[in-house]
N, C-alpha and C positions, 0 to 999 in steps of 0.2 A: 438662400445662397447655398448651392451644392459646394462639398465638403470631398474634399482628394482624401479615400481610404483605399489603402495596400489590402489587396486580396492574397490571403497564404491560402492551399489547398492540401492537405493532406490524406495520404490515400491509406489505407489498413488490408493489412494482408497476414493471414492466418487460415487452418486450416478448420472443420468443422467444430473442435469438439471445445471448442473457446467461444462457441454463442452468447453464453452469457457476459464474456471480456467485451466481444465487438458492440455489446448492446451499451457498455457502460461508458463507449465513446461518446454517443450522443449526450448526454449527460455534461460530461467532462467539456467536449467545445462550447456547448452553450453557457456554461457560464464562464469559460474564458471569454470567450466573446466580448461579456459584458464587465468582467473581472481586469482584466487583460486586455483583450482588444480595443472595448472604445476609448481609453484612456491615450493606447495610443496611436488611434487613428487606421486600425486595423482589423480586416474580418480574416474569420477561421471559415474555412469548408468544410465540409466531413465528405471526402470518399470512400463508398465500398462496391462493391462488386455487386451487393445486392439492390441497393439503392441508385447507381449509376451504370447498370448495365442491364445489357436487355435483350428477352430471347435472339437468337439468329443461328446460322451455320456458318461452318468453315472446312476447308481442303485441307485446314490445318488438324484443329484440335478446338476444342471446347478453350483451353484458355486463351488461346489466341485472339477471340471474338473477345474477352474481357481486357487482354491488353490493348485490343484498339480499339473498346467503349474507355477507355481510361488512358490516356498518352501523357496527363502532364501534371504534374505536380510536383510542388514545394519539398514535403517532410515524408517521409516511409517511413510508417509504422508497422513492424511483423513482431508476429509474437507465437511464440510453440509450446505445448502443454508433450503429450503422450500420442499429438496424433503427429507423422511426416507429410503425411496427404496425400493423394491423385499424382499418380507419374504423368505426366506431360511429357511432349512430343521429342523434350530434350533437355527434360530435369527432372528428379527424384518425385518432386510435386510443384502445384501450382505458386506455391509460396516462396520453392526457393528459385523458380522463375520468375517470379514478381522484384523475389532479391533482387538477381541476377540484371534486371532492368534497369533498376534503381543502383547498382554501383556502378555500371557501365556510364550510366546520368553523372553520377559524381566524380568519376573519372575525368569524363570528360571537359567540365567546367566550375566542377565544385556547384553547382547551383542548386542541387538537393541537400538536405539533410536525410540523416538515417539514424533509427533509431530501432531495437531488437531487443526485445523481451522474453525471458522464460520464464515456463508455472513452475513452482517449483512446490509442489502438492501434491500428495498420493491421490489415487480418484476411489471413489465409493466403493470398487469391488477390484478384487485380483485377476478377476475377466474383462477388466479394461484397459490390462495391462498387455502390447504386445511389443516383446522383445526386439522383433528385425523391426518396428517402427522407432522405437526407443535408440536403436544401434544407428541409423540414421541423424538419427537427432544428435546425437553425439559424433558423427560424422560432420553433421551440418556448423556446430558450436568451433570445431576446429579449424572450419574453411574463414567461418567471422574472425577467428584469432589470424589467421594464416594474410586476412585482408585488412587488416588491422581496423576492425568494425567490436568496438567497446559494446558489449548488453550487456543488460540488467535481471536481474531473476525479482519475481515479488512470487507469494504463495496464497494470492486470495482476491476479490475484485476490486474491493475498498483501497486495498494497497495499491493495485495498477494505478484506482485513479489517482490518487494524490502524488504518486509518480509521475503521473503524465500531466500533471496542476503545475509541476515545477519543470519537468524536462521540455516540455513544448516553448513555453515563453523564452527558455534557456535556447533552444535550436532555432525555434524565431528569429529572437535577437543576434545570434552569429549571420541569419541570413541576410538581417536590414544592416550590419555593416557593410555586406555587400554591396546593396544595392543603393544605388540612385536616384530612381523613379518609382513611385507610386504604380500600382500594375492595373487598376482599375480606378473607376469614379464614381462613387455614389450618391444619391442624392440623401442628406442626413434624415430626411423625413420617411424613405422607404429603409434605411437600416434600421428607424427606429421600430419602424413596424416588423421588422423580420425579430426585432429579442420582445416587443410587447407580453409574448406568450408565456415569458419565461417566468419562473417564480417569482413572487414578491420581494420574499425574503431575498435573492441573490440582487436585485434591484438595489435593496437596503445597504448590501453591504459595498454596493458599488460608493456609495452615497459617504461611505466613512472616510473620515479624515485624520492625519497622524494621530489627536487627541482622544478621537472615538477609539481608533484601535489598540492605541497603548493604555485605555482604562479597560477594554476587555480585552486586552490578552494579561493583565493583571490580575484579575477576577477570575478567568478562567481557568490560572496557572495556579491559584490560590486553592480556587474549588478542589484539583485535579491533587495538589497539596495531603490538604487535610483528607482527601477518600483516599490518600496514599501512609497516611499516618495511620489510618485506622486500619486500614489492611494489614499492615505491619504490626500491628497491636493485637489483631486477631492472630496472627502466626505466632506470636511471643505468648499469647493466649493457650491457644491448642498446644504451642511445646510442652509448656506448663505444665497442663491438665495429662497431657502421655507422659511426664517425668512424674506425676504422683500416681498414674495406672502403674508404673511400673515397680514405683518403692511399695505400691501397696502390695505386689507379687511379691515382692523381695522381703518385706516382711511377715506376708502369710508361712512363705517357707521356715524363715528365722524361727519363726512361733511354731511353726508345726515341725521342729528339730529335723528338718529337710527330709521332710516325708512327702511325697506326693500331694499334692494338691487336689481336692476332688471336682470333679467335673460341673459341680453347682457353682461353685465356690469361683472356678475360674471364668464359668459363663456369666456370672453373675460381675466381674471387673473388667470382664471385654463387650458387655453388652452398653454397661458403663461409659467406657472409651470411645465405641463408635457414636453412644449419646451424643457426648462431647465433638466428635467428629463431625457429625451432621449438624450440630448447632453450627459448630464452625463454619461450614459449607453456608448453610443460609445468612450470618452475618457479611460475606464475602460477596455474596450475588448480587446483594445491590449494588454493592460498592464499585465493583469491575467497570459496570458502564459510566456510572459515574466516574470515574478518574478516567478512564478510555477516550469519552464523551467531552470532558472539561481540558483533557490535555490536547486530543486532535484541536479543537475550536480554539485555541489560544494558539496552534503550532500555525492553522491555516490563517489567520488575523494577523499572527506573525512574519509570515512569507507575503501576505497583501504589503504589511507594512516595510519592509526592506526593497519590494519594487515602488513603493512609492516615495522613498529616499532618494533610491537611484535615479528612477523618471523625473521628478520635478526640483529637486535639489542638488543635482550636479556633484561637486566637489565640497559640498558645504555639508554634507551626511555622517564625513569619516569618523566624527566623537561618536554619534548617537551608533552605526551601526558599528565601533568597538564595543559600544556600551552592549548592545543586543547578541555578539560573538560573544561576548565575555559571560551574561548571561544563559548564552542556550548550551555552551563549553560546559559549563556547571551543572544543570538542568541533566543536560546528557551523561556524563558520570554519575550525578546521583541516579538517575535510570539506569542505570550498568550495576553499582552496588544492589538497588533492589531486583536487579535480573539472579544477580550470582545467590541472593540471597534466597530467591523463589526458587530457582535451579535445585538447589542443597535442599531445601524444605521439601521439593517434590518428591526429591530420592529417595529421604528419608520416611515418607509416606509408601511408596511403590515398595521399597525392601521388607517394608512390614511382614511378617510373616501371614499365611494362611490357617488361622485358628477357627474362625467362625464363620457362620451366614452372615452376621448381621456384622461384626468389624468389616471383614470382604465388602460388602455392598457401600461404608459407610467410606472407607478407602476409596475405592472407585468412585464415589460423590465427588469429594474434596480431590483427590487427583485429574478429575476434569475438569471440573471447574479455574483449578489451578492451571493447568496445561493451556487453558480457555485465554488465561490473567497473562501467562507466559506469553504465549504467542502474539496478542494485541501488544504484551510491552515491548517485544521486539520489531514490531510493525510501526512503533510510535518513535522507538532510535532511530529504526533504519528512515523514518521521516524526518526526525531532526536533523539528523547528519546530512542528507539534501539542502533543507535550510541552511543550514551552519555553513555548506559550502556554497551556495548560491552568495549569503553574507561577505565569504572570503573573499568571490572572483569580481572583485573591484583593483 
């Protein structure tokens, strides 16, 4: 018996030096598709320009030929790093041409969604930096203010996607209030062959139900827990161990009636401390992934489970997802106290003075490594806080 599924399309536009972004789309629809879409009756398309368009000419321009391999769709995705792009026949670049289509669409009838991302990430060399492209770009961010077009910044690929795990279904859903009718038909036995390819595992987790997902995302917030206590335990650790490098200075002087200290002596309790430093570093490296690893995997189980409150339980969800607000509220300050706490730890690492080779090198460890713990726990608020607000807009 064929099966009425709403076909969305959405098209991605950006300029070159986000290859590795545009690749993490494909990724990202396929298992909404199967996450999100068959639950409710709905396929994702992925357009690009490289995929959906194809050599030709024009009296116009090179983009011209890609705006009309490409005339229609649902959702616009752009997103701008360090590059502006290709001036085109009647805009800066081809992307904010592709803008320009897409708000003129939404003007019009409201029937697109729009959606506008920035990197917000230094790139690997200072020769990839160029200023009149950058001035642009900040040109460009004004015109989205000026049009009242809300973006997003993330600073790495992992983050786009789990952004676009939660933003899509979200601009989805604004458009199926709209509409009325289903925009295609398919037969369920050829959709099921178009996700057959896809992981197993994402297969599995289609398969889970309220009870599956609230025994792991207990487990996994548990795990994420305890590698978060020990981290914290290793930092109270390493203070420690530099509060007794340092009385041990303070009393060498004491002892030596504040006479200089000789060069053995003090190489000898800073070789000491970077010990201690680099121990530190290596009880920390495992630990990162593991908490990083145990907290995404309860956040994403988590955000499954608040759309399946919403989709199949109507009005009868509002205890449980207070219960999950009240929850991930909590969850997200204690994330914020051990942000300010690693914050302060770091600094106090970095101000360290320049005495040795080997303190130097041992600093530099543990200050990346830390910066490393830093930046994933701010990639893991700025995901909660997505959920937490997906939870509220009921």
């Amino acid at each position: 018996m064929p099966k009425l599924i709403s076909k969305y399309q959405i098209f991605v536009a950006s300029p070159s030096d986000l290859a590795e972004e545009r690749e993490a789309f494909n990724d990202v629809i396929n298992e909404l598709n199967i996450t999100y879409g068959n639950p409710n009756n709905l396929h994702l398309e992925l357009l690009k320009w490289e995929n959906n368009s194809a050599p030709g000419i024009s009296n116009i321009g090179v983009q011209d030929i890609i705006n009309n391999d490409i005339p229609t769709y649902d959702i616009f995705i752009g997103f701008l790093w360090m590059k502006f792009g290709t001036p085109t026949e009647n805009y800066g670049s081809g992307t904010e041409e592709e803008f320009e289509i897409a708000f003129k669409k939404f003007q019009e009838n409201n029937s697109i969604q729009i959606l506008f991302y920035f990197k917000n990430a230094l790139p690997q060399s200072l020769d990839e930096i160029n200023t009149e492209q950058l001035s642009k770009i900040r040109e460009f961010k004004k015109k989205l203010g000026e049009k009242n077009t809300f973006y997003w910044e993330f600073t790495e690929r992992e983050e786009l996607e789990k952004f676009l795990r939660l933003h899509i279904p979200k601009r989805i859903d604004q458009l199926r209030l709209m509409q009325t009718e289903p925009q295609l038909v398919v037969d369920e036995n050829k959709l099921k062959e178009t996700t057959e390819s896809f992981d197993v595992e994402i297969t599995e987790i289609e398969e889970l139900g309220i009870i599956d997902l609230e025994e792991f995302i207990e487990d996994s917030f548990q795990l994420s827990r305890y590698s978060l206590v020990r981290l914290s335990e290793a930092m109270s650790w390493i203070a420690g161990e530099m509060r007794k490098k340092t009385n041990e200075i303070n009393r060498t002087i004491v002892n030596n009636k504040n006479q200089p200290i000789s060069i053995k002596v003090q190489r000898n309790i800073y070789n000491r401390t970077a010990e201690a430093m680099n121990d530190f570093a290596s009880r920390i490296e495992p630990e990162i992934p593991i908490y990083i690893e145990n907290f995404e995997n309860g956040i994403d189980s988590l955000s499954k489970l608040v759309n399946i409150y919403k989709n199949d339980f109507d009005s009868r969800y509002e205890e449980q997802l207070e219960t999950l607000d009240d929850s991930l509220e909590s969850m997200i300050h204690e994330m914020n106290g051990s942000l300010n706490m690693t914050k302060e730890f770091i600094l106090s690492i970095e101000n360290m003075p320049k005495v040795s080779k080997e303190l130097n090198t041992a600093r530099r460890n543990v200050s990346t490594k830390m910066n490393d713990f830093l930046r994933k726990v701010e990639v893991s608020i700025s995901i909660a806080g997505e959920v937490l607000k997906n939870i509220r807009s009921r």
